[in-house]
C-alpha positions as CSV (number, residue, x, y, z in Angstrom):
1,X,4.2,8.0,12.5
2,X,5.7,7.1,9.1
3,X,8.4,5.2,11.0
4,X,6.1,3.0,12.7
5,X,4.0,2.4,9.8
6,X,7.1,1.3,8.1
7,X,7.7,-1.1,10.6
8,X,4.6,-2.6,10.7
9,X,4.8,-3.1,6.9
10,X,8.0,-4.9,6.9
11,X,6.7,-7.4,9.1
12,X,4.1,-8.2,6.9
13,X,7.6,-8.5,4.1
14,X,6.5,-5.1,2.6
15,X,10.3,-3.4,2.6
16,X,9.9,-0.4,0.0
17,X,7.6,1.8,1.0
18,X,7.6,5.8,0.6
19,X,5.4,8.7,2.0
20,X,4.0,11.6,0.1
21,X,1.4,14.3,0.5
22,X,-2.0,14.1,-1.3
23,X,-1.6,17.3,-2.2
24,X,1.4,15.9,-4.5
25,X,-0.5,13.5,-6.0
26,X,-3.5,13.2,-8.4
27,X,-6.6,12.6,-6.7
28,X,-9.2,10.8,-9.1
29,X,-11.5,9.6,-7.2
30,X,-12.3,12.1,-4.2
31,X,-15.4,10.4,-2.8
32,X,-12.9,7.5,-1.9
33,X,-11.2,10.0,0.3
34,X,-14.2,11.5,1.5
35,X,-15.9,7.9,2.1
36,X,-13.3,7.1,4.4
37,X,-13.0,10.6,6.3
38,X,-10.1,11.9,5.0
39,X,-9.3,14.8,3.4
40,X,-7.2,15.6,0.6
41,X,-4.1,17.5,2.8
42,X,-3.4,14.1,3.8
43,X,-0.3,12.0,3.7
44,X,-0.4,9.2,1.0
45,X,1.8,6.4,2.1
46,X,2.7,3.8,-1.0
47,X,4.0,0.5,-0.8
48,X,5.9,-2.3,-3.4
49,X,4.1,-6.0,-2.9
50,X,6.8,-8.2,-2.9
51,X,5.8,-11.3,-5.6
52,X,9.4,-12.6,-5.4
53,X,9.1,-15.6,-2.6
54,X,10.4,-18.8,-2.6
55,X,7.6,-20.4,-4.0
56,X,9.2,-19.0,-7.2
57,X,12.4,-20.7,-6.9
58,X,10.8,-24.4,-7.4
59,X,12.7,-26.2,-10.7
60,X,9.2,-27.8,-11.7
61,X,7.7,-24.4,-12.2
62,X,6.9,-22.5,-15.9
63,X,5.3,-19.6,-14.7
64,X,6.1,-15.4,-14.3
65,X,7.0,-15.4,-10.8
66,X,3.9,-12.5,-10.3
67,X,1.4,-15.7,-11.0
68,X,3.1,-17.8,-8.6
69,X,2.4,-16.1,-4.5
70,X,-1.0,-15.5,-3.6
71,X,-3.2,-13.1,-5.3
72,X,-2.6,-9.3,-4.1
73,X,-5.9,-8.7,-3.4
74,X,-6.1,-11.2,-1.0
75,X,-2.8,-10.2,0.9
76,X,-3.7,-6.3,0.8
77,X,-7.1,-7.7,2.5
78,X,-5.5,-9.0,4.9
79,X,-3.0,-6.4,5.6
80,X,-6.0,-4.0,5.9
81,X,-7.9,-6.1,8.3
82,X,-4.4,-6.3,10.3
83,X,-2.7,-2.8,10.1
84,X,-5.6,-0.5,10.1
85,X,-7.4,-1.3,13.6
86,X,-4.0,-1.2,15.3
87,X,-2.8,1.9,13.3
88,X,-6.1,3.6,14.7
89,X,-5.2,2.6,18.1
90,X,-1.7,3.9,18.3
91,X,-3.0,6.6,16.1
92,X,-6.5,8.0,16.9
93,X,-6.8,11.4,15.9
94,X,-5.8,9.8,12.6
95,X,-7.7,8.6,9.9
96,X,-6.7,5.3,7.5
97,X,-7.3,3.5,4.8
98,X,-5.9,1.2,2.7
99,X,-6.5,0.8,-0.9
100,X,-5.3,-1.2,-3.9
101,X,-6.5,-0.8,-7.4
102,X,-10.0,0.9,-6.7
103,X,-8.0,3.9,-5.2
104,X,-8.8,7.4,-4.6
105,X,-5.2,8.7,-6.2
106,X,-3.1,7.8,-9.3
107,X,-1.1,5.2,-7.6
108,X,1.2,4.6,-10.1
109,X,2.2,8.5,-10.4
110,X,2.3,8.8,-7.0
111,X,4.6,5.8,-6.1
112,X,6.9,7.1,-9.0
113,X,6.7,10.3,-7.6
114,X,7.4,9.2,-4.1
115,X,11.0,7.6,-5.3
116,X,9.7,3.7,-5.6
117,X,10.0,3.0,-9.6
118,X,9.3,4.7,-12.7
119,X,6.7,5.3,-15.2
């Protein structure tokens, strides 16, 4: 399953993604998990957005290349509204949700801990 989520997020340009288990991470917010039905032996799958495009590359600009691409929370909306219905159809004894920010784990402990960056 991990395989095919990965390729589903690299065709959205998402290339560095990782997989860990919920129970390896810290779950703050456990009515998040609940809300959406799953429970906390679940796999947590963890993902780098990629603000490097090459929108950043134009001469004229003076801005950190993280203020230049659209606005995260727009492009993780859309990725939900994308990747979740047709995870759930390849997938339907499986449960999925996708969350940035407002998030039932530590995300940055549990991206660290799953190998994509440091703390």
């Amino acid at each position: 399953m991990f395989e095919r989520i990965r390729q589903l997020l690299a065709e959205q340009g998402i290339l560095l993604s990782a997989a860990i288990s919920l129970a390896d991470c810290t779950v703050k917010k456990s009515y998040l998990l609940e809300r959406a039905g799953i429970g906390e032996t679940g796999t947590a799958v963890v993902f780098a957005i990629p603000y490097h495009t090459p929108t950043c590359e134009a001469p004229d600009r003076n801005l950190s290349r993280y203020a230049v691409g659209r606005d995260y929370h727009l492009f993780v909306k859309e990725l939900s509204q994308n990747l979740l219905p047709r995870l759930q159809d390849e997938f339907p004894s499986s449960r999925f949700a996708l969350f940035a920010d407002h998030s039932p784990i530590d995300e940055r402990e549990a991206a660290a801990k799953a190998g994509l960056g440091i703390i």
